[in-house]
C-alpha positions in Angstrom: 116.5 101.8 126.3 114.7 101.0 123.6 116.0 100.9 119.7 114.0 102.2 117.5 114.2 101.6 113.4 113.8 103.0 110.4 110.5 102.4 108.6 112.7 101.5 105.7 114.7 98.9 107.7 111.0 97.1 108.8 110.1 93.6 107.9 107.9 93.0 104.5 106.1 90.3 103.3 104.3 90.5 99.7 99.8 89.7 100.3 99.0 86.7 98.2 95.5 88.5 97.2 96.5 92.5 95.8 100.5 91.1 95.5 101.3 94.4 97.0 103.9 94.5 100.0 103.3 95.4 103.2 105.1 96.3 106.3 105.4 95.2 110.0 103.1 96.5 112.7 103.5 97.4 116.0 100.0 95.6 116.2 101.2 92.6 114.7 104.7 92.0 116.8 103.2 89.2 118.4 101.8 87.7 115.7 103.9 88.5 112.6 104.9 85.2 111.5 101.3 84.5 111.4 100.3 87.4 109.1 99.8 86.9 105.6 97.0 89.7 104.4 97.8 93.5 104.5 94.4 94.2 105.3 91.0 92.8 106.7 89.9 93.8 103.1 92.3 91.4 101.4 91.5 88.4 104.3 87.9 88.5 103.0 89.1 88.7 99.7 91.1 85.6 99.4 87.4 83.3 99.9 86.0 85.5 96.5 89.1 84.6 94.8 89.1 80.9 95.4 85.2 80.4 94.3 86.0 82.3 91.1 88.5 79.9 90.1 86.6 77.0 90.9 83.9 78.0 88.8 85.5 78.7 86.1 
């Protein structure tokens, strides 16, 4: 039998490009230790925010 959890009981982890928190994914449950963007939106983010502070 399967446990199931509470969405608040869920791992978190904090995305180093919005520095929002986000929470584990059935998607991710092989993978989660190498997750470290909420979104596909913030993994193509994080290039654009290292150019604009090496041009600056």
């Amino acid at each position: 039998m399967v446990k199931f959890r509470k969405k608040s009981d869920l791992p978190t982890k904090i995305c180093p490009v919005c520095q929002r928190p986000f929470t584990w994914r059935k998607k991710w449950q092989d993978c989660w230790d190498d997750v470290k963007y909420c979104s596909e939106r913030c993994r193509r983010r994080r290039d654009d925010t290292k150019h604009h502070h090496d041009q600056s």
